[in-house]
Every structure is written in C-alpha cells, then in structure tokens.
C-alpha positions in Angstrom: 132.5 84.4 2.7 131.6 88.3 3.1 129.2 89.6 5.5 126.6 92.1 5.3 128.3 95.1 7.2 125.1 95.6 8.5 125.0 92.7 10.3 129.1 92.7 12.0 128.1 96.3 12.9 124.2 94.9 14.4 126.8 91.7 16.1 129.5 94.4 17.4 126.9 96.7 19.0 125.2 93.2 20.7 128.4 92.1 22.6 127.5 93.7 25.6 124.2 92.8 26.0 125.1 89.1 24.8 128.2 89.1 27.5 126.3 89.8 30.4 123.6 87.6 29.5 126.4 84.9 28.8 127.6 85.4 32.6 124.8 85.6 34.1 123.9 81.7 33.0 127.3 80.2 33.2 128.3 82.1 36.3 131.0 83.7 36.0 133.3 85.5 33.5 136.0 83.4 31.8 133.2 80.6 31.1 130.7 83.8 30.0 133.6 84.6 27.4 133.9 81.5 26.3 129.5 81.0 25.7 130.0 84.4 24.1 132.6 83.8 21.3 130.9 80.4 20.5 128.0 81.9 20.2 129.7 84.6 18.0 131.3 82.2 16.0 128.5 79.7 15.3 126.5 83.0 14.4 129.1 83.6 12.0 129.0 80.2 10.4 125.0 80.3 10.0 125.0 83.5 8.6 122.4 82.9 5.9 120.4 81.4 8.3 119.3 84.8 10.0 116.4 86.4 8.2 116.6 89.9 7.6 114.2 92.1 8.8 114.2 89.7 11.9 115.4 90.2 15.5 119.4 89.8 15.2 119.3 90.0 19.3 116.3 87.2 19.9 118.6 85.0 17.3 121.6 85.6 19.3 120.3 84.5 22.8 118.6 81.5 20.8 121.8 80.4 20.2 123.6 81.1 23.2 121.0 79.6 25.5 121.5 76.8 22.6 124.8 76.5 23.2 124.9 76.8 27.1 122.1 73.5 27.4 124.0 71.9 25.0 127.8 72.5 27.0 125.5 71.5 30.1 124.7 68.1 28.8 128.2 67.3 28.0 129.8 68.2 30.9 129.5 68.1 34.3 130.8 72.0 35.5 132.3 73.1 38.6 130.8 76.1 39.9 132.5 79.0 41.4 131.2 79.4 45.3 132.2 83.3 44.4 131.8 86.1 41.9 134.4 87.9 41.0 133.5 92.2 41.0 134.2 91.7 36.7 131.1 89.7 36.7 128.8 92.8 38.0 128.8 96.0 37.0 131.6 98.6 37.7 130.2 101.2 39.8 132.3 104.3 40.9 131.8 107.3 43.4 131.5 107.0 46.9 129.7 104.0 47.8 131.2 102.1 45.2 132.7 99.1 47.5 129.3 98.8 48.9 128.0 98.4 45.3 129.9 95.8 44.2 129.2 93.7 47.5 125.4 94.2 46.9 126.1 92.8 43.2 127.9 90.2 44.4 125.2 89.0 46.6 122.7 89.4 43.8 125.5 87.5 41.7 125.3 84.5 44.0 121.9 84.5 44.8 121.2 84.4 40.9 123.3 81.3 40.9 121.3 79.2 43.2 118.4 79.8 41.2 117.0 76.7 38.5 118.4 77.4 35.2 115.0 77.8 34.2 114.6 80.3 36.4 117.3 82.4 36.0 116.7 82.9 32.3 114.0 84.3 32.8 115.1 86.5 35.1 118.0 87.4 33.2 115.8 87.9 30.0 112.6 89.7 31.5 114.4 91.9 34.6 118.0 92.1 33.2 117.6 92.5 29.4 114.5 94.3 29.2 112.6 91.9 26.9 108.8 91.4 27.0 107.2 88.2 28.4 106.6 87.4 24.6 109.8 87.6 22.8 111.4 86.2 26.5 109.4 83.0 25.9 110.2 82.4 22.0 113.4 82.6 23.1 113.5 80.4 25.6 110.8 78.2 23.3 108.4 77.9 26.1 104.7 79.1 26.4 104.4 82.5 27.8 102.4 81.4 30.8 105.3 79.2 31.4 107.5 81.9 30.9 106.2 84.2 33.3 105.0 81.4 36.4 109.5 81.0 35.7 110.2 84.5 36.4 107.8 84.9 39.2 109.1 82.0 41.3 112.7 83.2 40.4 112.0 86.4 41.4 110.3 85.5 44.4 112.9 82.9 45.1 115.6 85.9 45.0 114.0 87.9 47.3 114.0 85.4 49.8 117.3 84.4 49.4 118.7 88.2 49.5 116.6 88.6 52.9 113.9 90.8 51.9 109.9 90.1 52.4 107.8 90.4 48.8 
C-alpha cells in the first residue's frame, strides 16, 4: 500500500501533540507510547477511511480515545501512585526542579480526575481545541462537553489547593 506523503508528513508533525494527549489519559509514559503507536498503526491500516480535506488531528484523538476505552474495558490497569518528570514537560533554567515538581502535582492531580473529565481537560485546556470540535471528538453534546471540563477543572483546583 503507498501512502499519500501528505498525510506521513500531516501524522509525523502530529506525534507530539498525540503523545502527550496519549499520557495524559493512560497516565504515564510507557503505556502513553504504547496508546500512541496503536493509534498510529490502526491509522495506518484505515488509511482510506480519512477523508481528505478533513481534520487529520480530530481523526487521530477519535481513534486514540477509541483505543484507550476499548484497552480499558479489557483490562483491569494498575495505575502508577507517581509520575515520572518524562511525563511533564522538560523545563530548564533556574527554577527548573521547582517546575517539574509543580507538573508533577498537576500530573497526579489530573489522574484522580473521571476519565470523562480529564478528556476534556486534556482536549479543551491542554490541546487548545474548541468546545465544538472537543465534543465531536469525544462524541458527546457540547453542553456535556463543557459541564465535563468545568467540574474537572474545578475539581483540579481543589485538589492542587487553590480557591476558584
């Protein structure tokens, strides 16, 4: 099969974006790699199922979010009490150790929140996206959508200590 080069250069410039997002719901890195290349590679095999002219990123979280419920269901995970510093952002200069304990706390306070919860959060706050195309992701009304993030986000400030 040949792909479009197009769309491996649209997929390569993604990976980022769709690693982060991957770690941020399975909590931590090695099982965020492994959401990631699944997601990749089922991609890959449903090529011809992405329309062009469409969002190749909404299509990619579709999946991966896809994916994620879908390794949920069939197994029952053990989740990491910690987060490692790969799983934040690296930060450098002075202040940097400070950094990557604030991320950390943000790390585990992310994974207390309901799945439902955190996707949003991840999609709306973290990824940038609009209520909209956050909810056709998620396939959930937008009102949904947003009552989500606003008890996630709420829910985060509580448990990071801070009043809203």
């Amino acid at each position: 099969m040949t792909l479009n080069p197009s769309f491996e250069q649209d997929l390569l410039a993604l990976l980022p974006r769709l690693r982060r997002f991957a770690v941020g719901l399975c909590g931590n890195p090695a099982d965020g790699d492994d959401l990631c290349q699944m997601s990749l590679e089922r991609a890959l095999a449903n090529r011809d199922k992405w329309r062009e002219g469409t969002r190749l990123d909404s299509w990619m979280y579709r999946i991966m979010r896809n994916l994620w419920i879908d390794e949920g269901r069939a197994t029952t995970r053990r989740r990491e009490t910690f987060v490692t510093e790969e799983a934040g952002l690296s930060v450098g200069g002075d202040g940097a150790q400070e950094a990557v304990v604030e991320l950390s706390l943000v790390d585990r306070a992310m994974q207390q929140l309901p799945a439902d919860q955190r996707e949003a959060v991840l999609l709306v706050m973290v990824e940038g996206y609009g209520y909209r195309e956050a909810a056709e992701i998620v396939g959930c009304p937008v009102g949904t959508l947003n009552s989500r993030l606003v008890r996630g986000r709420d829910a985060l400030l509580t448990l990071l200590g801070e009043k809203a």
